[in-house]
N, C-alpha and C positions, 0 to 999 in steps of 0.2 A: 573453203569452198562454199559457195550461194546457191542457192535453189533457185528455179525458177519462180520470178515474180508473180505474186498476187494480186487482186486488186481488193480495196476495202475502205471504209468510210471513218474517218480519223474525226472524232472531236474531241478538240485539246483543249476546250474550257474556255478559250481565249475570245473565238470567234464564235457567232452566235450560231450558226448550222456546222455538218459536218463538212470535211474536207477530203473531196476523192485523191487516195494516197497509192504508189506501185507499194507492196509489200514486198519486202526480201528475209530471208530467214539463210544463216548463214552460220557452219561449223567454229567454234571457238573452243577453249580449255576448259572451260566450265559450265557449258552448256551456248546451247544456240543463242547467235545475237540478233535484233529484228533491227532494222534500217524502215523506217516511210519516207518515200517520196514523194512528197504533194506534187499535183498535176499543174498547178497553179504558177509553178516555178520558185517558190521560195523554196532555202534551204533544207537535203532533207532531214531526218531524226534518227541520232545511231542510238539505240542504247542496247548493255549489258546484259548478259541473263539476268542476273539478279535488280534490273531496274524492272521488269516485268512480272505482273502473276500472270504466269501459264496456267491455259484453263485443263481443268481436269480430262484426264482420257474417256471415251465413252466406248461403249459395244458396236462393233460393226454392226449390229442390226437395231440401233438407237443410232444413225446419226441424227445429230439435230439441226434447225432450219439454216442456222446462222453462230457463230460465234465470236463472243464479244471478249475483248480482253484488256485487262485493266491496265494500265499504262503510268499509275501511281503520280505523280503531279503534273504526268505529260498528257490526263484524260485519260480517252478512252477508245478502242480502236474493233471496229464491227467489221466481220467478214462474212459473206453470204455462201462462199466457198468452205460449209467445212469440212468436207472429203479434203479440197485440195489443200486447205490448211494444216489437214490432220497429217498428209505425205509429206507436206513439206517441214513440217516439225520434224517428224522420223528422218529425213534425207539429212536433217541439217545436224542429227544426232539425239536427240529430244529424248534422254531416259525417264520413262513413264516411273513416277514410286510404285513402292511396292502393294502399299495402301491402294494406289488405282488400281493397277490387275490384278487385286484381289475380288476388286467390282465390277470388272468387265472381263473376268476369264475364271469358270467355275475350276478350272484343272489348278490353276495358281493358288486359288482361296481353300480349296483339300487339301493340298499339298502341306499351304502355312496352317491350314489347323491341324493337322496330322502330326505335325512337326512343335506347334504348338502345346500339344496334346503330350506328345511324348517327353518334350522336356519340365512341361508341370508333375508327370509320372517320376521321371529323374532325380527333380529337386525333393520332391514329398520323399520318395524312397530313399534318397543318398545323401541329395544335400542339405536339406535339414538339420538332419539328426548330425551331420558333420558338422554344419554351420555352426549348431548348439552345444557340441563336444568342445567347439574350439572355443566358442567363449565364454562359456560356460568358468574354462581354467583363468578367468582373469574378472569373474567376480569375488571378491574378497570373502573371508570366513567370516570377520566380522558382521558383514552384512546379513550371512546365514543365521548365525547366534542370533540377532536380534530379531528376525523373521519368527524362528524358532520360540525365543522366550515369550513375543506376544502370544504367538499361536496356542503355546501352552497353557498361559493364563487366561485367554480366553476358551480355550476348552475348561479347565478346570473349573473357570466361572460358571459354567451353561450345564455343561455334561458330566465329568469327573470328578470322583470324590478319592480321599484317600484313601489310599487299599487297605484292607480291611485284613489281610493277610496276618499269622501269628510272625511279632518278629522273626525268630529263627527261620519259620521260611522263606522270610523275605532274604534273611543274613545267604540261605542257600541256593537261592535265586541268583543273590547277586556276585557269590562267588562263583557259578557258573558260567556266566556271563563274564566274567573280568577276566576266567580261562581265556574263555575262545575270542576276546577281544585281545589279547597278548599275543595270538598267531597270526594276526593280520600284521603282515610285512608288506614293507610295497609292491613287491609282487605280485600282489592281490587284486592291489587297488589301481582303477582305471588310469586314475589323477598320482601319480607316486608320490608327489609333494605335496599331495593335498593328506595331511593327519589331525584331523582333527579328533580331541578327546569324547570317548565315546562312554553315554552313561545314560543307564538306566533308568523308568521311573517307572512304577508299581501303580496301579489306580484301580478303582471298582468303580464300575460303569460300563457305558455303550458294547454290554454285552461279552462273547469271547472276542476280544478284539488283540494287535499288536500294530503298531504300527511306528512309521519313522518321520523325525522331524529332519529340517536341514540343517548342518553345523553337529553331528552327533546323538542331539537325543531322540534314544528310544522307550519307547510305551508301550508296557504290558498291563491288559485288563486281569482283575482277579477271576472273571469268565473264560479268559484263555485258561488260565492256572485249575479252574476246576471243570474244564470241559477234559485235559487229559484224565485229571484225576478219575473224572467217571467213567472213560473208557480204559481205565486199568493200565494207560500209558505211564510211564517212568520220565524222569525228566530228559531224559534224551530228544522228545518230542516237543520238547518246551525251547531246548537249546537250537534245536535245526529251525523253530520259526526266529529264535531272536538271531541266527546266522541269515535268516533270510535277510531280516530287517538290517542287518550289519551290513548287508550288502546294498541296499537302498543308501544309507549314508556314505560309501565310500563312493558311490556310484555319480553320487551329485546329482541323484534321482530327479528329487525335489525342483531343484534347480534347473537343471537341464529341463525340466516340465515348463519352467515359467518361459526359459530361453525359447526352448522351441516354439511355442506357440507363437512368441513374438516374430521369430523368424519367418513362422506361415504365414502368420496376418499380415505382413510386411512383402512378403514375397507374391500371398497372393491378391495382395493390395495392388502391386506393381504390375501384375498380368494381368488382372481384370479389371483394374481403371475403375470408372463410375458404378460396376455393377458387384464390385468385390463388397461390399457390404457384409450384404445377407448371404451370399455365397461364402465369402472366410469365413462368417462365423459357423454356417452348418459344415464348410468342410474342417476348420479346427476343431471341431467336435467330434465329427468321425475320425482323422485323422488323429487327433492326442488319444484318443481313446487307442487309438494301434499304436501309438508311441510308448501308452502306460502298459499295454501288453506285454511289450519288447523290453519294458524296466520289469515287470514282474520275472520274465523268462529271464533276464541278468542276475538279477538278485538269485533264484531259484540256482543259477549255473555256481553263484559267488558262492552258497548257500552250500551245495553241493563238496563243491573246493575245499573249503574249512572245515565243516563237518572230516572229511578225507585226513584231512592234516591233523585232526584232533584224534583221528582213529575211534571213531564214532558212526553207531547206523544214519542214515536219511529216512529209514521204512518208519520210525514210530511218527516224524515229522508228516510223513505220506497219509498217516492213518490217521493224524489227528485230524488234517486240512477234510479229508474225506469223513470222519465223523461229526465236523461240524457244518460242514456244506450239504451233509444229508439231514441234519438237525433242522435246517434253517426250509428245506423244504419238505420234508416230513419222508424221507424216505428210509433206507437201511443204509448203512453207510458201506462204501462201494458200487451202489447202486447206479448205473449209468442214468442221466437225464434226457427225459423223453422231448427234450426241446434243444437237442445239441445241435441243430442248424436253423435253429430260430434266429430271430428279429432278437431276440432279450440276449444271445451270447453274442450276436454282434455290434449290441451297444456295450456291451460288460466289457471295464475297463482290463478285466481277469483272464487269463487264459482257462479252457475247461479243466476243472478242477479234476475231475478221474484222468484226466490226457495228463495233469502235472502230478499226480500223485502216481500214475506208473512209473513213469520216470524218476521221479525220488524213491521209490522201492528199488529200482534198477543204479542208482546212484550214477547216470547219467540222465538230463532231460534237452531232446533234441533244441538244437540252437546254442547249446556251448560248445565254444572250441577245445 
């Protein structure tokens, strides 16, 4: 079906003024077709949607004086009508993009940012951490180990020295540790097939520290080792941090940390275009800092799980974390932190530590199933 004729001033390049043309605008499969009929009597000119750039929609209370429209090797074609341009586009079918009535109708442009908005909430909170879960299982161990052995070497370069421990405690350390590494079945473990050998190493340095590599190894400070000793804890408190740390290796912690971030920077590289810059990077930082949260809370649950299986307390584990997190800020240990809704525990990649250490005395801590 045609719409009622136009009129408008066609220059096709060819001739040296313009040419007064009937304009017709006519329904087709893929959008409106435009036909000019010079007045002149030469033949007129059909062409295609797609041999035309349609010019953009505007606001009803912008129309503007005139509208020109590019006609691609046929020139160029001006029309002084463009109300009556703008009905006859609509009659002939003319779907505006989305992109336009996000520019000329404030209800449209809420709507997609609203919508917008909620599926970046979605992906950060669901699909991420899914995206990163899933591929996560198809980077190789190999890859881990060697990750792992530089990291080591260069910590022990810079920071760590050899633990200074008397052998036999270390000989009692490590038979502790080789227990509660023999109750992890896959059961446990997120990744079932993923088993990698799991093994300790002893160091004096960076304080009471423990901590986990990816592919296996774990590191215990001689500061962990004598921060229980001075609170009169028993090794049982020594065994529930290296179950934590047990749980960060099975977990593909490490890992999963590199994946995810790649996934946000990627994702929100793709939703915000040219201004994702400096936005991915401050929002991967808030962000992975909630992601390292949610790895501490797992470990903590895995933590929990084994310690269980081993028929073993959580509470000495609770006490230690609590007498060295009161060390580090000079208070008594137990002692609630007078900044627990501050700026500094919402950049802390940590959960609060009195909120996880009641929970390890109650031998559940919320967020495990």
């Amino acid at each position: 079906m045609a719409t009622g004729s136009l009129r408008g001033a066609w220059f096709d390049g060819a001739s040296s003024g313009a040419r007064e043309v009937d304009i017709t605008l006519s329904r087709a499969a893929r959008g409106p077709s435009l036909s000019l009929a010079p007045r002149d009597g030469t033949p007129p000119l059909q062409l295609a949607h797609h041999e035309v750039e349609w010019p953009e929609a505007w606001s009803a209370r912008r129309i503007p004086a005139k509208v020109v429209v590019d006609l691609g090797r046929h020139g160029s074609l001006q029309v002084d009508d463009a109300a009556g341009w703008h009905a006859a586009a609509e009659a002939a079918g003319r779907k505006i993009p989305l992109a336009q009535r996000m520019q000329t109708r404030w209800s449209v442009f809420l709507l997609v940012a609203a919508v917008a908005i909620a599926g970046l909430a979605a992906f950060y909170r669901w699909g991420t951490p899914w995206a990163a879960t899933q591929l996560t299982r198809q980077v190789p161990l190999e890859w881990e180990l060697g990750v792992s052995d530089r990291g080591l070497r260069d910590m022990d370069a810079a920071w760590l020295k050899p633990s200074k421990l008397p052998p036999e405690r270390e000989a009692e350390l490590r038979a502790r540790f080789d227990a509660m590494t023999a109750l992890v079945t896959p059961d446990l473990r997120r990744y079932p097939a993923y088993a990698p050998k799991l093994a300790l190493h002893l160091r004096s340095g960076l304080g009471a520290n423990a901590f986990a590599l990816p592919g296996g190894t774990i590191v215990m400070t001689d500061g962990m080792v004598e921060a229980a000793a001075k609170q009169g804890l028993g090794d049982d408190a020594l065994v529930g941090v290296l179950a934590h740390e047990i749980g960060h290796v099975v977990h593909r912690h490490t890992t999963r940390m590199v994946v995810e971030q790649g996934v946000l920077n990627v994702g929100l590289g793709i939703a915000l275009g040219d201004v994702s810059t400096i936005v991915s990077m401050g929002g991967s930082v808030l962000t992975g800092l909630a992601y390292r949260r949610n790895h501490e809370t797992e470990a903590d649950c895995f933590a929990i799980a084994l310690m269980r299986r081993a028929a073993l307390p959580t509470a000495p584990m609770a006490d230690l974390l609590l007498g060295i997190e009161a060390g580090q800020h000079g208070r008594k240990p137990g002692a609630e932190s007078a900044q627990g809704s501050s700026w500094t525990n919402l950049l802390s990649s940590h959960p609060d530590t009195p909120q996880r250490a009641r929970g390890l005395k109650d031998g559940h801590t919320e967020g495990c199933r």
